[in-house]
C-alpha positions as CSV (number, residue, x, y, z in Angstrom):
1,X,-12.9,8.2,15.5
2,X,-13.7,7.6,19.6
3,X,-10.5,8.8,21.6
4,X,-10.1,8.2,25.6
5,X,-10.9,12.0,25.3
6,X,-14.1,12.2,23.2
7,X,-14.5,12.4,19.5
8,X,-10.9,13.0,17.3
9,X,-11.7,13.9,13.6
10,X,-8.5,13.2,12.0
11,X,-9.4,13.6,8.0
12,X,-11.5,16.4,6.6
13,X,-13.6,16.8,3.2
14,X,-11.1,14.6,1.0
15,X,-11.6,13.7,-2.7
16,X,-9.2,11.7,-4.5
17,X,-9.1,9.6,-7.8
18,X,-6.9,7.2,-8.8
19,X,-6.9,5.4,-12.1
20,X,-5.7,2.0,-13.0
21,X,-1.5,1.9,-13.0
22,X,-1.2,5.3,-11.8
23,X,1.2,6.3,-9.3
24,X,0.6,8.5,-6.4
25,X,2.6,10.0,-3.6
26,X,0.9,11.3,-0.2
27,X,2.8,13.5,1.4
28,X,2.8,15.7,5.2
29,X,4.2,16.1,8.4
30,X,4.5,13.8,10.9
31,X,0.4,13.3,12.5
32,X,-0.9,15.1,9.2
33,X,-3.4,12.1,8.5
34,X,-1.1,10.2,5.7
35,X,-1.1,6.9,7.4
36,X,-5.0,7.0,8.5
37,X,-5.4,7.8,5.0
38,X,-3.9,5.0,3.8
39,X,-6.0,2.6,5.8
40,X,-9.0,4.3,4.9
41,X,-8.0,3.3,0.8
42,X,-6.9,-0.6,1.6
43,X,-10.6,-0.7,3.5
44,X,-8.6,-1.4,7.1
45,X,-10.3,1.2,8.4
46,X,-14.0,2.7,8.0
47,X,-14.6,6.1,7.8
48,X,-16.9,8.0,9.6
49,X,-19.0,9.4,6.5
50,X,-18.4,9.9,3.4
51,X,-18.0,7.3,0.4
52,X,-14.6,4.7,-0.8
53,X,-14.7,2.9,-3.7
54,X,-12.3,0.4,-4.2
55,X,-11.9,-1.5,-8.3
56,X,-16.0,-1.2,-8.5
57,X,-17.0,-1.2,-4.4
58,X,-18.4,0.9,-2.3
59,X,-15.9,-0.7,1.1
60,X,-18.7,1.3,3.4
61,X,-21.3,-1.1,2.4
62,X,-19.2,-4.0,2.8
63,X,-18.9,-6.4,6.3
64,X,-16.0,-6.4,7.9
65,X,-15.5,-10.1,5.8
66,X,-16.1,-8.6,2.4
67,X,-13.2,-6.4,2.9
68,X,-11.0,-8.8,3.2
69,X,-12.1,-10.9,0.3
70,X,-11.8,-7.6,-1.4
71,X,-8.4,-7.1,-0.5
72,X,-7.1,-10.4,-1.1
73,X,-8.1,-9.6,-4.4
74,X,-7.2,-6.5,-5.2
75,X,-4.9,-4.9,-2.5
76,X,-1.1,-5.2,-1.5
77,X,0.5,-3.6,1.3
78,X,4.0,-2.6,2.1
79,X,4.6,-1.7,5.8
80,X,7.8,-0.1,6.7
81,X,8.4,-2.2,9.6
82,X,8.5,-5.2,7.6
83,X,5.7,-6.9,9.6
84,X,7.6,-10.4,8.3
85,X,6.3,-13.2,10.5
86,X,10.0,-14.3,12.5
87,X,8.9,-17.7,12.9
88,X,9.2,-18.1,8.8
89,X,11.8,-17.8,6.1
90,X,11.2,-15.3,3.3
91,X,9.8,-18.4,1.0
92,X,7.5,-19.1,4.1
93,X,6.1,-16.0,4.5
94,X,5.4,-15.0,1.2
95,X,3.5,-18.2,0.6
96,X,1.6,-18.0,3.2
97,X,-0.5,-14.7,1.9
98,X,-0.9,-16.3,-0.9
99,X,-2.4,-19.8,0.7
100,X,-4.4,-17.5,2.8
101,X,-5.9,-15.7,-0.4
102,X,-6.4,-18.6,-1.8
103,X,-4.4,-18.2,-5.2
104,X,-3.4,-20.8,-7.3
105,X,-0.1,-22.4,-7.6
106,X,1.6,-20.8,-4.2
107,X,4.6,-22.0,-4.1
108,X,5.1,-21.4,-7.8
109,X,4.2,-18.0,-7.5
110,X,6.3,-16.8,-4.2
111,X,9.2,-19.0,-5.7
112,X,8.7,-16.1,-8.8
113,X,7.9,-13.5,-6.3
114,X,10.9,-13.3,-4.5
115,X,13.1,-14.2,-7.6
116,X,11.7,-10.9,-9.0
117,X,12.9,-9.0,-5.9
118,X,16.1,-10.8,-6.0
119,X,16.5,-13.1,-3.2
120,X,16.5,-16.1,-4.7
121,X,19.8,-17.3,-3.1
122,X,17.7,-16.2,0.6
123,X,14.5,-18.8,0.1
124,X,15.4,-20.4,3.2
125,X,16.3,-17.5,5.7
126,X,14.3,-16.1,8.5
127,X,14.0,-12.6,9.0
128,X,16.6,-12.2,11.6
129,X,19.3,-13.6,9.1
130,X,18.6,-10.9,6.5
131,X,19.3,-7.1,6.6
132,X,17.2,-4.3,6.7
133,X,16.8,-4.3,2.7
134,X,16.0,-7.8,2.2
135,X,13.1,-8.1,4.9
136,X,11.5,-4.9,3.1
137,X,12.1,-6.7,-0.4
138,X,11.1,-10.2,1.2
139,X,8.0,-8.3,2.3
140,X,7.5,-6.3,-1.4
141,X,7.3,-9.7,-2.7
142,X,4.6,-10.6,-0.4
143,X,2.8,-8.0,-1.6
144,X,2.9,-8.2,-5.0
145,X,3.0,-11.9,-5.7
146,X,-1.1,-12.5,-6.0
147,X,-0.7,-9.4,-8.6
148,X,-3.2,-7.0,-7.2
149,X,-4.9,-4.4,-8.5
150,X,-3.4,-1.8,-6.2
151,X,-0.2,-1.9,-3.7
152,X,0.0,0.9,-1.0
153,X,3.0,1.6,0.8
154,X,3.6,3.5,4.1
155,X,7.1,4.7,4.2
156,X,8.2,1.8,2.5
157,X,12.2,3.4,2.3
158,X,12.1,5.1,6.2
159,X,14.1,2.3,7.9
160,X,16.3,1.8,4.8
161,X,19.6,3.8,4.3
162,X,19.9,5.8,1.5
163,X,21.5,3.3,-1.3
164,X,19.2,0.3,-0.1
165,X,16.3,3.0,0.1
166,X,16.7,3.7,-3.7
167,X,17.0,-0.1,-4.8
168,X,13.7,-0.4,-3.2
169,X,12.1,2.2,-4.5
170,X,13.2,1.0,-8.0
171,X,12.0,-1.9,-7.3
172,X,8.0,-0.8,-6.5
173,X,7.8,1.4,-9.2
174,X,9.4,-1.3,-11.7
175,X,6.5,-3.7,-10.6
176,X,4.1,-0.9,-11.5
177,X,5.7,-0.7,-15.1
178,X,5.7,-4.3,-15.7
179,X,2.0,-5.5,-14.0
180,X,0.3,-1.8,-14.1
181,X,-0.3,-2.4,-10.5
182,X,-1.5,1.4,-9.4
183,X,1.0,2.4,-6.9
184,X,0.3,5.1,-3.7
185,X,3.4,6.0,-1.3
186,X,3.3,7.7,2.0
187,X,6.5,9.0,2.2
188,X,8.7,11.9,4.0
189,X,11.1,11.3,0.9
190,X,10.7,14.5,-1.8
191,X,13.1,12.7,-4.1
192,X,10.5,10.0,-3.9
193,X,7.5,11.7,-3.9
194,X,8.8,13.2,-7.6
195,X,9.5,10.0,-9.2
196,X,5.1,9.1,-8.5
197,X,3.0,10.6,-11.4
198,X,1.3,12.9,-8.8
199,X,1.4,14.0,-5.2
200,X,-1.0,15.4,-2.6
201,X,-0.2,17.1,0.6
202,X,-1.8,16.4,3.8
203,X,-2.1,19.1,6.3
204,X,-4.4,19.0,9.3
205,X,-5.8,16.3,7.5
206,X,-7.0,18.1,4.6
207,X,-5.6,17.9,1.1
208,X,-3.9,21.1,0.3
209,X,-2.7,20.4,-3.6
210,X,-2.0,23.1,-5.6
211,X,-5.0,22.1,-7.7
212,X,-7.4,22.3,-5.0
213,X,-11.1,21.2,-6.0
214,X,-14.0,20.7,-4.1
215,X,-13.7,18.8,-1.7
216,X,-16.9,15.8,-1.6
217,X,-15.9,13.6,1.2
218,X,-15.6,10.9,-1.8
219,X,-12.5,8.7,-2.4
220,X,-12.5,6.2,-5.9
221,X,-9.6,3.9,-6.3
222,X,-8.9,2.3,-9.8
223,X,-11.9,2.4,-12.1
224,X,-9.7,3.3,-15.0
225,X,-11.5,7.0,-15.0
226,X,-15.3,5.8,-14.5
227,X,-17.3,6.4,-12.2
228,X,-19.3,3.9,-10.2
């Protein structure tokens, strides 16, 4: 990427898979490359070379439009600031992704969503009347409720204290058990990190699993083990 001080490279030579419901920890210190990662795999960012492949697309040959279509589709995403819109209550914001990605029966669905995640009794409240918990549930529910293929979360339990932290955690990887949503976590938590089928380590922004393989420049996100 272009910095005020010339060219930054900020990920190196990374290959990755990742199948259909499979769950998947990144891990590293803090500036490693785990959140730029991220973006690269939800197609919010373009990388500089190299190949993504997102449930049958190549994102670099898609416009900046396609993306988003594809995402809409396919992607959910869990900040850990919340990113809840104030100006709505938690029915409110949910059903607005969902108008927005044009799915069927909104209300219906968001009315489900945020029964599933508990906070059936907090429909009507705005982010400001809810704790720390229920904003990051309110916004689970958000991105879950169009069932996509994928959800990514970035430190989805680091503003969370430790009891709230493990309700939501239960909570993301019970929704991949139930709709075999594939599930990948940025997280400083280890305890975390060891409850996802697999992690990888970022360090200098290279992948530094135990497992190490050759590294292609090539990442391919739930094609149920096929290649492109």
């Amino acid at each position: 990427m272009q910095a005020p001080g010339g060219h930054l490279d900020i990920l190196h030579d990374i290959s990755l898979d990742l199948n259909a419901g499979e769950t998947l920890a990144i891990v590293g210190a803090s500036g490693s490359g785990k959140t730029t990662l991220l973006g690269l795999l939800a197609g919010l960012e373009q990388p500089t070379s190299g190949e993504i492949w997102l449930a049958g697309s190549r994102l670099n040959h898609l416009d900046e439009n396609e993306r988003a279509r594809l995402r809409r589709r396919n992607v959910g995403f869990v900040f850990q600031s919340f990113h809840l819109l104030p100006s709505l209550t938690a029915l409110e914001n949910v059903l607005l992704a969902l108008e927005i990605a044009g799915i069927d029966r909104p209300r219906e669905r968001a009315l489900a969503a945020l029964d599933q995640v508990g906070l059936s009794h907090r429909l009507h409240h705005y982010p400001r009347q809810m704790s720390g918990g229920e904003q990051q549930r309110v916004a689970i529910a958000r991105a879950f409720s169009a069932e996509p293929t994928i959800l990514f979360a970035d430190e989805p339990t680091g503003n969370l204290d430790r009891q709230t932290g493990q309700a939501v955690a239960d909570l993301l990887f019970r929704i991949n058990r139930e709709l075999a949503t594939a599930l990948v976590l940025v997280t400083h938590d280890p305890s975390l990190a060891r409850r996802c089928g697999r992690a990888e380590e970022i360090e200098d922004g290279r992948l530094i699993a135990a497992e190490q393989e050759q590294r292609t420049g090539r990442l391919q996100l739930v094609e149920g083990g096929q290649q492109p």
